[in-house]
Residue frames relative to the residue before (quaternion, step in Angstrom):
aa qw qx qy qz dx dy dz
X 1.0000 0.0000 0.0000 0.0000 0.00 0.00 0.00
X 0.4053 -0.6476 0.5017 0.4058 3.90 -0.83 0.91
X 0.8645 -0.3385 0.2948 0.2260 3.06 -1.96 0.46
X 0.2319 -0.7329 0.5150 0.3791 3.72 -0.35 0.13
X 0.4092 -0.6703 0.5221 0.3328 3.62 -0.84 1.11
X 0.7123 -0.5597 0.3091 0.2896 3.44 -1.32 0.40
X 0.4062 -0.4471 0.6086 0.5144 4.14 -0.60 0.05
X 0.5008 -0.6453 0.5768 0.0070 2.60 -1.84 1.68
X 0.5957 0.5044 -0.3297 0.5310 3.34 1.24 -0.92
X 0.5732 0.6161 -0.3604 0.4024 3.91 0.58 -1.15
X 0.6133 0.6212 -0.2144 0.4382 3.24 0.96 -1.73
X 0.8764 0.2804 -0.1039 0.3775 3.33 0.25 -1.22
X 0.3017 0.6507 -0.4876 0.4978 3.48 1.82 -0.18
X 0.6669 0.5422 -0.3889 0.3317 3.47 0.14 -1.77
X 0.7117 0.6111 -0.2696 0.2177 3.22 0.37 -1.88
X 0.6230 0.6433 -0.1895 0.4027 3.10 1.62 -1.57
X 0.8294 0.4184 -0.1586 0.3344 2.73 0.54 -1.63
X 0.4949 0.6701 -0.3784 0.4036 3.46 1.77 0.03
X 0.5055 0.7356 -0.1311 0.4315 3.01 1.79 -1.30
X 0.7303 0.2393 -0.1586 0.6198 3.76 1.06 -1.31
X 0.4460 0.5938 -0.4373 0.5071 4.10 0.96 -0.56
X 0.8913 0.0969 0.0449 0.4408 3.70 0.10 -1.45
X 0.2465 0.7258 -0.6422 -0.0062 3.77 -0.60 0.28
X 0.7627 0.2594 -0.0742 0.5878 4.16 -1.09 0.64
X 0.6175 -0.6268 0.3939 0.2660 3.64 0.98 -0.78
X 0.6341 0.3303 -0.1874 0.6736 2.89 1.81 0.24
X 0.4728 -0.7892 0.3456 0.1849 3.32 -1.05 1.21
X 0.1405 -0.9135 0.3778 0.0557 3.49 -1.08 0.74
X 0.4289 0.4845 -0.4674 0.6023 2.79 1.24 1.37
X 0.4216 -0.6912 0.4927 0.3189 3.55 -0.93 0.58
X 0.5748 -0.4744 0.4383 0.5024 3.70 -1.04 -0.06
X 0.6616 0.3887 -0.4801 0.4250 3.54 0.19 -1.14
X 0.7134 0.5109 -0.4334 0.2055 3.65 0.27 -1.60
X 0.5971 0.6623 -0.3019 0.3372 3.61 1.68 -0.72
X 0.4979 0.6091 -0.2807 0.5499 3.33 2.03 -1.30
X 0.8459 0.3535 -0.2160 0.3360 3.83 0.16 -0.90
X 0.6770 0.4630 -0.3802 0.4274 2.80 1.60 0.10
X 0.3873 0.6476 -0.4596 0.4684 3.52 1.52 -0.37
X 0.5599 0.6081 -0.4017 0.3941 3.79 0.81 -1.88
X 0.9159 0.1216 0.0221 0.3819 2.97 -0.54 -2.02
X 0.5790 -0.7155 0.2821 0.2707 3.97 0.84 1.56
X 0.2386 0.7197 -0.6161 0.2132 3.64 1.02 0.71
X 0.4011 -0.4542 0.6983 0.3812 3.16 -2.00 -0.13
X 0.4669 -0.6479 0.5478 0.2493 2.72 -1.43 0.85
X 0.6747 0.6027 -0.2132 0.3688 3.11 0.99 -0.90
X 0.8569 0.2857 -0.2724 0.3315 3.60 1.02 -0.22
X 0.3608 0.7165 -0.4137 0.4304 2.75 1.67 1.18
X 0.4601 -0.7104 0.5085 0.1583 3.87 -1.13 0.59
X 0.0080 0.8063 -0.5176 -0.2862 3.38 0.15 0.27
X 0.4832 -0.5734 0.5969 0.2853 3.42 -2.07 0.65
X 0.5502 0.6110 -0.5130 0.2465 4.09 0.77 -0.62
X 0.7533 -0.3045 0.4514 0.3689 3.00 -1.55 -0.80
X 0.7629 -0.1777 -0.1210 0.6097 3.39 -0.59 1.51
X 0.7424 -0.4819 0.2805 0.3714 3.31 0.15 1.61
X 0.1082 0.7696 -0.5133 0.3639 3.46 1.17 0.67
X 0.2700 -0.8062 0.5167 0.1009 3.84 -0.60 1.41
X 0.0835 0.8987 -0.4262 -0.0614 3.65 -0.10 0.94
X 0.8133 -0.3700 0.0552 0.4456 3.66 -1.06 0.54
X 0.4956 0.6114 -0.2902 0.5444 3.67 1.49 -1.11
X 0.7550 0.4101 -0.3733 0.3500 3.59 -0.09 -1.03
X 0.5050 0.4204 -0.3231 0.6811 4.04 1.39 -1.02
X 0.7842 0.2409 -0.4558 0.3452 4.06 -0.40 -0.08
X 0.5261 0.4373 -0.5512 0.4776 3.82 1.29 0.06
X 0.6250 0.5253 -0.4646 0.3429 3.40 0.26 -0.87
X 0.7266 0.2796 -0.3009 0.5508 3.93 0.60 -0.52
X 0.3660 -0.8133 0.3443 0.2934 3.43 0.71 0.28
X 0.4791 0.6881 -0.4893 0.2400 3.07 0.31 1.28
X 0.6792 0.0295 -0.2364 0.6943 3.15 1.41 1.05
X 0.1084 -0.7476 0.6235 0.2015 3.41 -1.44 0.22
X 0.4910 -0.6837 0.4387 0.3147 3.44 -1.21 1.56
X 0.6567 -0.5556 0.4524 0.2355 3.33 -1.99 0.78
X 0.4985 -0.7356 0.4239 0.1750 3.28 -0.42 1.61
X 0.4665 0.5938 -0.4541 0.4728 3.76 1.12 -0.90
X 0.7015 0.5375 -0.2573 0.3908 3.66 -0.08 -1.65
X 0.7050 0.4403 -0.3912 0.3950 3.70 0.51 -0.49
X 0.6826 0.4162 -0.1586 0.5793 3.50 1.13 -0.59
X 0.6469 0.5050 -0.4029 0.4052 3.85 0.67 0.15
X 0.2630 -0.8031 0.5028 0.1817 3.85 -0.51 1.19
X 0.5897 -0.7252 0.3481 0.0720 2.78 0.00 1.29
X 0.1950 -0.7716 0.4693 0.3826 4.05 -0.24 0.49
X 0.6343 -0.4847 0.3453 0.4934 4.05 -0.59 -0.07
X 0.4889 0.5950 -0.3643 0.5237 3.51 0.89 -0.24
X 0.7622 0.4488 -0.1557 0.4398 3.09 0.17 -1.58
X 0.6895 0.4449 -0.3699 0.4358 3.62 1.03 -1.05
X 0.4274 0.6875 -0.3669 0.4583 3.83 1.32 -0.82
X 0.7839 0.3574 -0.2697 0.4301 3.48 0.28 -1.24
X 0.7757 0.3781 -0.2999 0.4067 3.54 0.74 -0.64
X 0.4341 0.5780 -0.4595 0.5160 3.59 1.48 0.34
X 0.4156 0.7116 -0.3786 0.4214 3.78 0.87 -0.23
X 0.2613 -0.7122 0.5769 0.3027 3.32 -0.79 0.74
X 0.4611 -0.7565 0.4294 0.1751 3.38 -1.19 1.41
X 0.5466 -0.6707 0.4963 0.0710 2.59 -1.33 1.43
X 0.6318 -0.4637 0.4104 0.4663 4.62 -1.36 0.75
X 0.2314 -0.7699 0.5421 0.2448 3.50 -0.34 1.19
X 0.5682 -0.6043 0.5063 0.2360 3.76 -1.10 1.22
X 0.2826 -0.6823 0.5663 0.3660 4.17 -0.83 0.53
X 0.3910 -0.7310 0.4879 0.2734 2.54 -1.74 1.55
X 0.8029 -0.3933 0.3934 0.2144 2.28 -2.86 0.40
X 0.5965 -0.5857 0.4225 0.3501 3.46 -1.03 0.17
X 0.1291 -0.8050 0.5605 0.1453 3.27 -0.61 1.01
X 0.4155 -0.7024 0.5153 0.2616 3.30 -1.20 0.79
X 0.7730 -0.5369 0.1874 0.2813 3.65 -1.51 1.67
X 0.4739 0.6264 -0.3046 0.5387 3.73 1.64 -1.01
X 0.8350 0.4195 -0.1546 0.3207 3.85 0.61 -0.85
X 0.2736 0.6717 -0.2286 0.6494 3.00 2.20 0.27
X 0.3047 0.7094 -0.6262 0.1090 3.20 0.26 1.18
X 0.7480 0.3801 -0.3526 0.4144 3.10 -1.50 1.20
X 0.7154 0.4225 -0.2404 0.5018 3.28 1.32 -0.79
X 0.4088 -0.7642 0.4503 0.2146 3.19 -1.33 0.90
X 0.1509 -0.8822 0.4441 0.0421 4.18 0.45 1.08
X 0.4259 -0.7700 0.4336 0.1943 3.65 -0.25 0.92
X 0.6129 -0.6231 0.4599 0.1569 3.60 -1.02 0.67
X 0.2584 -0.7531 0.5608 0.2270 3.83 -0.41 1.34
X 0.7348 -0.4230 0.2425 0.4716 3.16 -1.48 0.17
X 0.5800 0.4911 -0.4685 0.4506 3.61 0.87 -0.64
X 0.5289 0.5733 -0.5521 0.2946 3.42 -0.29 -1.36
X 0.7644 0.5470 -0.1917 0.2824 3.54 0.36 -1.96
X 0.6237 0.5283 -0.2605 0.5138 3.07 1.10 -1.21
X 0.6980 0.4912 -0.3419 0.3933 3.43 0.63 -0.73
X 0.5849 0.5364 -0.2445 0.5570 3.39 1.23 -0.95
X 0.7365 0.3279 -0.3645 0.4661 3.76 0.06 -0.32
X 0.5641 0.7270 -0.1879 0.3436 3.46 1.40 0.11
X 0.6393 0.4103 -0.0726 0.6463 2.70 1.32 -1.89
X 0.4415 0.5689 -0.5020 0.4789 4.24 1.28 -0.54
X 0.7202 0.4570 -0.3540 0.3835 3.71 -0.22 -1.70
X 0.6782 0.4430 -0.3810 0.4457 3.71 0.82 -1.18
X 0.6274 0.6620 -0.3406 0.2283 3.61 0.43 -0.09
X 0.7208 0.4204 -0.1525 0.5296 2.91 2.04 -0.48
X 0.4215 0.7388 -0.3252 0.4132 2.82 1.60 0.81
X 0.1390 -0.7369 0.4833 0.4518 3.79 -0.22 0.67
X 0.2547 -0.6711 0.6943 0.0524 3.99 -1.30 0.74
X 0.0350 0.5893 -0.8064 0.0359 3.52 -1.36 0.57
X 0.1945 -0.7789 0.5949 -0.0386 2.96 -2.07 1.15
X 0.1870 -0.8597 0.4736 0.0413 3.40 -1.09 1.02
X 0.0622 -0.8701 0.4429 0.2072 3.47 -0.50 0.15
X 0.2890 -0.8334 0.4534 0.1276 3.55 -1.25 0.23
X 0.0033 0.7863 -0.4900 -0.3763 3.69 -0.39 -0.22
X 0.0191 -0.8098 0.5773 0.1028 3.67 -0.41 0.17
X 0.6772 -0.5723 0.4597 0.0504 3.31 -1.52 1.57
X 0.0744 0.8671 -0.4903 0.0462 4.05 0.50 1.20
X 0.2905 0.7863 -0.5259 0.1439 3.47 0.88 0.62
X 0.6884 0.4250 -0.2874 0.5128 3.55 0.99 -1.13
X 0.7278 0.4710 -0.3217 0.3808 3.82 0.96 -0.47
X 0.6621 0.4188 -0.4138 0.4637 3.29 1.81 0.08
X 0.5233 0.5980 -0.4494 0.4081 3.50 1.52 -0.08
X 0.7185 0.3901 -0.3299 0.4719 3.86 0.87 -0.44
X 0.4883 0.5756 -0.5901 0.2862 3.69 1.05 -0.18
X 0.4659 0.6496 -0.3122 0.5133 3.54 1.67 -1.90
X 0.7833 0.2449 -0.3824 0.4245 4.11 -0.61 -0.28
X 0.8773 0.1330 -0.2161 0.4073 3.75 0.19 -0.75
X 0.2905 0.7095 -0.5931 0.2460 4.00 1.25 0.77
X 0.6306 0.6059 -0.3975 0.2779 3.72 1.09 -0.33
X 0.6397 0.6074 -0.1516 0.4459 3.06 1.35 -0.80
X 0.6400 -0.5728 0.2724 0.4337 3.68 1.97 0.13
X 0.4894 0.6491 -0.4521 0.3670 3.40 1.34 -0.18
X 0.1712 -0.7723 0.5830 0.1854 3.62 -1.46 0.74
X 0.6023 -0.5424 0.3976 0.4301 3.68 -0.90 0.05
X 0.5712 0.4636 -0.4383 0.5164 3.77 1.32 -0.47
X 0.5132 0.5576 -0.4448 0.4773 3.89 0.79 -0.55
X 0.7959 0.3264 -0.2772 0.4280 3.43 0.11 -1.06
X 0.7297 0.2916 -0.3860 0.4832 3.72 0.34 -0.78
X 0.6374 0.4904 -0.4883 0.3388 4.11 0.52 0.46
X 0.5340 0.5629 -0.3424 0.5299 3.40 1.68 -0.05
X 0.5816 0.6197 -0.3283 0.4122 3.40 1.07 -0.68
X 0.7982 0.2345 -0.1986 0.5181 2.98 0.59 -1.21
X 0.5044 0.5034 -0.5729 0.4050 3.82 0.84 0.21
X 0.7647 0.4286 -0.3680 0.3099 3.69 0.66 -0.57
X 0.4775 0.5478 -0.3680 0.5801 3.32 1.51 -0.10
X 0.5929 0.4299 -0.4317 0.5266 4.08 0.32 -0.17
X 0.4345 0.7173 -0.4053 0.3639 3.68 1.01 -0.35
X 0.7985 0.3138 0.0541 0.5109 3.13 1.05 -1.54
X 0.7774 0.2246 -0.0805 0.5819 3.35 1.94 0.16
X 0.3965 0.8201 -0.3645 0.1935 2.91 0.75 0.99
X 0.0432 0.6486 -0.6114 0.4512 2.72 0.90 1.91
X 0.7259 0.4264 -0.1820 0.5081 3.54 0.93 -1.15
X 0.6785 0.2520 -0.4672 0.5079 3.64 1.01 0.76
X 0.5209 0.5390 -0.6209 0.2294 3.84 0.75 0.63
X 0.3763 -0.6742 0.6039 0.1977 3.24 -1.58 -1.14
X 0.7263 -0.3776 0.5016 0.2799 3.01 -1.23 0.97
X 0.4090 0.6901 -0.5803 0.1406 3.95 -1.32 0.98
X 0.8101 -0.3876 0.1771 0.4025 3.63 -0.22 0.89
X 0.7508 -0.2736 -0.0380 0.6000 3.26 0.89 1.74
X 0.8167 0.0782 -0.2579 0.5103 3.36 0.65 -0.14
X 0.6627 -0.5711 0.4275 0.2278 3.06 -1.63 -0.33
X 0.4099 -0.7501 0.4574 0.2453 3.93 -0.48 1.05
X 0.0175 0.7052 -0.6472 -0.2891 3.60 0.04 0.17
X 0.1061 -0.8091 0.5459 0.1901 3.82 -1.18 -0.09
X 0.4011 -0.7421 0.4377 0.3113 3.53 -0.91 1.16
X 0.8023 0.1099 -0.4016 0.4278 3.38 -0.04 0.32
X 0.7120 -0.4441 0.5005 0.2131 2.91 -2.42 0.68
X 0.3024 0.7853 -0.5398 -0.0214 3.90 -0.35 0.35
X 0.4326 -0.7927 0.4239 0.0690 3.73 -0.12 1.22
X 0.3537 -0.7382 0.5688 0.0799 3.60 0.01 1.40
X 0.3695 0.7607 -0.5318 -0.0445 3.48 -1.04 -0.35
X 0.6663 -0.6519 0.3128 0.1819 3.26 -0.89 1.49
X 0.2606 0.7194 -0.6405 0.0658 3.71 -0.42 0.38
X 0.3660 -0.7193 0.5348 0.2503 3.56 -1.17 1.07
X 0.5181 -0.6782 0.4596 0.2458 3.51 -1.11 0.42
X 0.4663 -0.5456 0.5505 0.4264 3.93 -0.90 0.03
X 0.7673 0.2120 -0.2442 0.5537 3.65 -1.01 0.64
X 0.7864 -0.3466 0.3240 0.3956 3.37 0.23 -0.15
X 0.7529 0.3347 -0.4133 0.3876 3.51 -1.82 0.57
X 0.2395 -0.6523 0.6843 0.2212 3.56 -1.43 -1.42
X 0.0178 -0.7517 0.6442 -0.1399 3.08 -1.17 0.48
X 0.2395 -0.8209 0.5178 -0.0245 3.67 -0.61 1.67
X 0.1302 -0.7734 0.6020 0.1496 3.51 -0.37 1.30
X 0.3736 -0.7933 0.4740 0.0802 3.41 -1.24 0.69
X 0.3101 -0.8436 0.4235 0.1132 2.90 -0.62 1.83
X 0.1448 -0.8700 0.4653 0.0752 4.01 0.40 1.54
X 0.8873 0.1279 -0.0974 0.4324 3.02 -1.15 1.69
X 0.0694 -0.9413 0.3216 -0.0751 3.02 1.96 1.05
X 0.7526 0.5233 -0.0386 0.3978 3.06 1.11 -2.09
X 0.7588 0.4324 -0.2322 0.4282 3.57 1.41 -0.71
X 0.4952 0.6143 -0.3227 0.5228 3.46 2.02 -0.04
X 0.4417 -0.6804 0.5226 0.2623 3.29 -1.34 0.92
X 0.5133 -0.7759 0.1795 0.3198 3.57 -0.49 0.18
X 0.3206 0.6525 -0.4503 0.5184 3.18 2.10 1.12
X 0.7831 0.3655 -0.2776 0.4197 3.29 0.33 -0.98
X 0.5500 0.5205 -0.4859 0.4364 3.85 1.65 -0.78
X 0.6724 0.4298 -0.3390 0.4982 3.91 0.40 -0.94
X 0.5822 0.3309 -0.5957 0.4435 4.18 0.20 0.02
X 0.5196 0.6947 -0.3173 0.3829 3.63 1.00 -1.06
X 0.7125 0.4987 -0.1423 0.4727 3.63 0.32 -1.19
X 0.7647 0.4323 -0.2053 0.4315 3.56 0.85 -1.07
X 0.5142 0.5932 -0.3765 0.4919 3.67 1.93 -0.60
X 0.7690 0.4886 -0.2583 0.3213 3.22 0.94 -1.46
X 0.5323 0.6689 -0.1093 0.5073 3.37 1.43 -0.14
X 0.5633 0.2202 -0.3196 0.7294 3.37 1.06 -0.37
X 0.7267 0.2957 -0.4573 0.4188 3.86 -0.19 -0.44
X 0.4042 0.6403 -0.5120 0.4057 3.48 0.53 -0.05
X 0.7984 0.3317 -0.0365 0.5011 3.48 0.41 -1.50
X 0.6777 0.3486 -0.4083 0.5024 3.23 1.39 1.08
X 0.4858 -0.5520 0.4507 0.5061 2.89 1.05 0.02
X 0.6751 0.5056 -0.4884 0.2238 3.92 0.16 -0.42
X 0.2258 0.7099 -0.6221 0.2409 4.01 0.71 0.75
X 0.3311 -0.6723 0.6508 0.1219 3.18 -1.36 0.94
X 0.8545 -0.3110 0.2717 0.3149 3.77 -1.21 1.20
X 0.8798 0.2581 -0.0208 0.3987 3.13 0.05 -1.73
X 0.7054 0.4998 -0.2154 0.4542 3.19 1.66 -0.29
X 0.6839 0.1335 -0.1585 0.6995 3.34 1.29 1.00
X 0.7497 0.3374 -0.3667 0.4356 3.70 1.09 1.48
X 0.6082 0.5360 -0.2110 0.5462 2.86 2.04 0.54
X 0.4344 0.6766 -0.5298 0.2698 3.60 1.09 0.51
X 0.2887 -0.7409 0.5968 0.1071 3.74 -1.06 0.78
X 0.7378 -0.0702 -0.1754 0.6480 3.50 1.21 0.76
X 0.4082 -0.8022 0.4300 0.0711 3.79 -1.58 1.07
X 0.0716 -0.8063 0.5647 0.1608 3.47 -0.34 -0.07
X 0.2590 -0.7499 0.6065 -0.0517 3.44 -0.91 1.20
X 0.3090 0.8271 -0.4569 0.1084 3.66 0.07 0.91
X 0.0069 0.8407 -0.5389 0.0526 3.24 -0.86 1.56
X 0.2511 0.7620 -0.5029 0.3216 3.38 0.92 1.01
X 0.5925 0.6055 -0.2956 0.4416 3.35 1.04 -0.09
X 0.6237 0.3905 -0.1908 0.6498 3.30 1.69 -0.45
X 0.5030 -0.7512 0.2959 0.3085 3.82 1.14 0.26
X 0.0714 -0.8500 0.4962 -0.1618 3.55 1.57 1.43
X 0.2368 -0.6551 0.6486 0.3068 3.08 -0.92 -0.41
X 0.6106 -0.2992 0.2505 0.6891 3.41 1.26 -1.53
X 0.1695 -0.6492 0.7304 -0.1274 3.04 -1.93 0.29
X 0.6350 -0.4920 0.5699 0.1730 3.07 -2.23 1.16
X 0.0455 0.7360 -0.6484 -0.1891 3.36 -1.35 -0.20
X 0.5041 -0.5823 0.5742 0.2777 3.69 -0.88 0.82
X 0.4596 -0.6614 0.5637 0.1830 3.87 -0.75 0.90
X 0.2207 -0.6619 0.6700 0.2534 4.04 -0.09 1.11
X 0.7839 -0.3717 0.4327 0.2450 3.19 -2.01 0.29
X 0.8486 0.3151 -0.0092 0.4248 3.49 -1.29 0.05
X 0.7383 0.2445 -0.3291 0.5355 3.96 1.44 -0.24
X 0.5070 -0.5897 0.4426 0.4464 3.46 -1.52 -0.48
X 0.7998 0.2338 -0.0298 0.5520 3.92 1.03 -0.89
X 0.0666 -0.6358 0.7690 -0.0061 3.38 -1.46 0.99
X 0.2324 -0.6423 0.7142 0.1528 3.66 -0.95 1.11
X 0.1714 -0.6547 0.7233 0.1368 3.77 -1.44 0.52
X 0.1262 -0.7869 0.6039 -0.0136 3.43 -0.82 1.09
X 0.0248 -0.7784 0.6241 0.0630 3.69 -0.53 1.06
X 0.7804 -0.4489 0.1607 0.4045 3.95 -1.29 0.13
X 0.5123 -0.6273 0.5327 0.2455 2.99 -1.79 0.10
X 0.2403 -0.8076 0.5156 -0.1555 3.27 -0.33 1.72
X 0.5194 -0.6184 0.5564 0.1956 3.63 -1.61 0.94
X 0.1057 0.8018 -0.5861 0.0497 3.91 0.27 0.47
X 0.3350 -0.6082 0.6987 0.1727 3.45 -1.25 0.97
X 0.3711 0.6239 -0.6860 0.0495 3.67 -1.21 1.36
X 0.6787 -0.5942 0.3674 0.2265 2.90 -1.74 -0.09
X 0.3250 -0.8164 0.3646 0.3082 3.76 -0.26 0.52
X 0.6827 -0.3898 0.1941 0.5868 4.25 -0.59 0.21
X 0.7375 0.4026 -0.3783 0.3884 4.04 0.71 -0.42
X 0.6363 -0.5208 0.3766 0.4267 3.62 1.56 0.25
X 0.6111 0.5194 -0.4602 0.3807 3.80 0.91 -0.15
X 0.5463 -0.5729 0.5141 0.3302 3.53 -1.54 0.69
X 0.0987 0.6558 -0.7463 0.0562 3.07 -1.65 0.26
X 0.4092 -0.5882 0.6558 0.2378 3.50 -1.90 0.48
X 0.0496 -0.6835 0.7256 -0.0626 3.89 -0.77 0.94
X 0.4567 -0.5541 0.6604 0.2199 3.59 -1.70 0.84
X 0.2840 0.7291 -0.6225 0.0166 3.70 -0.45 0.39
X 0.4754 -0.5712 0.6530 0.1460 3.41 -2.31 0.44
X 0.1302 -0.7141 0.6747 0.1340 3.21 -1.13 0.22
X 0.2133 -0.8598 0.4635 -0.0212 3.94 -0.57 1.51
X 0.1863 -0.8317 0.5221 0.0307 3.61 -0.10 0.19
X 0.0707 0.8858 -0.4582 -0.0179 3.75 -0.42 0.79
X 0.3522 -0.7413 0.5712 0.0089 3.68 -0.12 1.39
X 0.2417 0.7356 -0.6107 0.1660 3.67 -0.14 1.39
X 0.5032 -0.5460 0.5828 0.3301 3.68 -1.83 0.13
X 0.5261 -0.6532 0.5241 0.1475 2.87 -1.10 1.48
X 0.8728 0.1771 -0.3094 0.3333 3.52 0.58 -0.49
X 0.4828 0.5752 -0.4836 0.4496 3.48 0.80 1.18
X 0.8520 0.0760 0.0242 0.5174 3.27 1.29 -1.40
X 0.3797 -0.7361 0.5286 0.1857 3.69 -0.99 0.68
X 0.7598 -0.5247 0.2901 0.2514 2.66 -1.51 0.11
X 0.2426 0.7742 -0.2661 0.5206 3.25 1.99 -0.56
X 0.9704 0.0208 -0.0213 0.2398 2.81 0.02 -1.75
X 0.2535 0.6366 -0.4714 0.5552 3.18 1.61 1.18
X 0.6290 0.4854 -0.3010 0.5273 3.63 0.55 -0.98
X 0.8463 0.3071 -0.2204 0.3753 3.53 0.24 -0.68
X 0.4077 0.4121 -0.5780 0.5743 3.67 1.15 0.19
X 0.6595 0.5713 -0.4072 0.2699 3.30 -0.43 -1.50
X 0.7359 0.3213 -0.2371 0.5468 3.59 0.61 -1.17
X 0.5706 0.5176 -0.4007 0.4959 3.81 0.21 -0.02
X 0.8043 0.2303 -0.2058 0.5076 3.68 0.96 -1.02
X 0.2751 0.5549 -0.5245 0.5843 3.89 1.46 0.44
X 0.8694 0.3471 -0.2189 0.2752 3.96 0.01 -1.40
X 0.6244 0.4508 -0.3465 0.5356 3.53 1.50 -0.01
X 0.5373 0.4412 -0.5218 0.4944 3.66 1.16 -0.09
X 0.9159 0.2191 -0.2116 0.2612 3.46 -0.13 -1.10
X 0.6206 0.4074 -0.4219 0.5204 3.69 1.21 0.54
X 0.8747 0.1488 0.1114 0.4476 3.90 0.77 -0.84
X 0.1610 0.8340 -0.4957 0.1809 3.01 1.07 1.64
X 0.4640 0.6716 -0.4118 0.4050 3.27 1.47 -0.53
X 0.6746 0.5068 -0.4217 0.3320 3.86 0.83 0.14
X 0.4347 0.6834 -0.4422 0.3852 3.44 1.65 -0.17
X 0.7736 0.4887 -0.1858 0.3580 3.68 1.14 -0.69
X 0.5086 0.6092 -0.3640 0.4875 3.42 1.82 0.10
């Protein structure tokens, strides 16, 4: 009997699969995408590839078996030749990914930790507050010459500018009361709020208690505990729900200035933005270069005025830039 002729279909599988195996002489299908497709029994052949020059890659054999689907972006990006080199490479155990941070989620909608919320139902209440704002510039040359002598010794600049203003509330402590069902709370001590954002999201303001009666070694060892437990989560209640005034400093991130949002339960948040070389002029008209800040104070209108925003502010403008050496006694 004559030979059976070959399976036509077999025949022409081959033919194909030379076709996607080889094109120009150079192959377009990766090795893995070939491994996963043997695995998971795809045709090779009725798959599209997303690589370079239609170049079949491991994604395209795991959409086809649906167990993943390849990133639409990537099909439409022209690649640079470098880049196309690297992805002609046979691919390599892909490493688990890294955490991406909620901002990088585009498109996706990412729910709100418990902080976030807390903050949000916060920053709401502060909205119905009525709030007036002042600003200030104040002269930090002598407060950056004494940070330079006693930063060895552990002192921080939030240490020093929360003593400042705790000893200025000394003399104004209207500007540490609050707002309470028609009248107004004065409170006897001084306890310094201060903003610190959180990883993942939100903030949270440990609270420097009794700001004004701490020396400014023990306020800056103080400040740095509350801060690392901050960023563990291991803050206790009272130590980050009891400040009677806030501080809001981005100058560290090169602000110039800025609003703050009035936290609950006080009358004033001071926003503090950086400390900057400014060319001015002194009362006889001569130039000079001066280090200066620019402050911002976020107060309740119906506890405190304007008066009396203007007049802390100046009082704590005049102990930074004539008589900072008292923050250290």
């Amino acid at each position: 009997a004559p030979a059976a002729p070959a399976p036509v279909a077999a025949t022409a599988s081959a033919g194909l699969q030379q076709n996607v195996s080889r094109q120009n002489g150079r192959s377009v299908v990766s090795p893995r995408a070939r491994k996963l497709a043997k695995e998971f029994k795809v045709d090779l052949n009725s798959i599209k590839g997303s690589g370079p020059n239609g170049r079949i890659v491991a994604e395209d054999v795991e959409a086809a078996a649906g167990k993943a689907q390849p990133a639409p972006v990537q099909q439409q990006v022209t690649v640079p030749a470098a880049a196309a080199a690297a992805a002609a490479a046979p691919a390599a155990a892909k490493p688990a990914p890294a955490p991406v941070p909620a901002v990088a989620l585009s498109g996706n909608r990412v729910p709100m930790n418990a902080l976030q919320n807390a903050v949000v139902r916060n920053m709401e209440a502060s909205l119905s507050v009525p709030c007036f704002r002042v600003g200030y510039t104040i002269t930090t040359d002598n407060l950056d010459k004494l940070y330079k002598q006693i930063k060895s010794k552990g002192v921080t600049m939030t240490a020093m500018l929360a003593k400042a203003v705790a000893v200025t509330l000394q003399k104004h402590p209207l500007l540490n009361a609050c707002y309470v069902e028609s009248g107004i709370q004065h409170r006897a001590d001084i306890n310094v709020a201060v903003a610190v954002a959180m990883e993942g999201g939100g903030l949270i303001t440990p609270v420097l208690q009794n700001a004004d009666r701490l020396d400014i070694y023990s306020l800056s060892r103080t400040w740095k505990d509350l801060v690392d437990r901050a960023r563990t989560k291991q803050l206790k209640p009272d130590e980050y729900s009891t400040g009677t005034f806030t501080l809001s400093n981005l100058g560290m991130f090169g602000v110039d200035k800025f609003d703050a949002i009035l936290p609950p339960n006080q009358g004033s948040i001071l926003a503090i933005g950086s400390s900057r070389p400014q060319v001015v002029a002194n009362e006889e008209g001569l130039m000079g270069v001066k280090r200066q800040m620019q402050v911002n104070i976020t107060c309740d209108h119906r506890v405190i005025y304007g008066a009396d925003a203007a007049s802390f502010l100046k009082d704590l403008a005049k102990l930074i830039e004539t008589n900072p050496q008292s923050l250290t006694l």
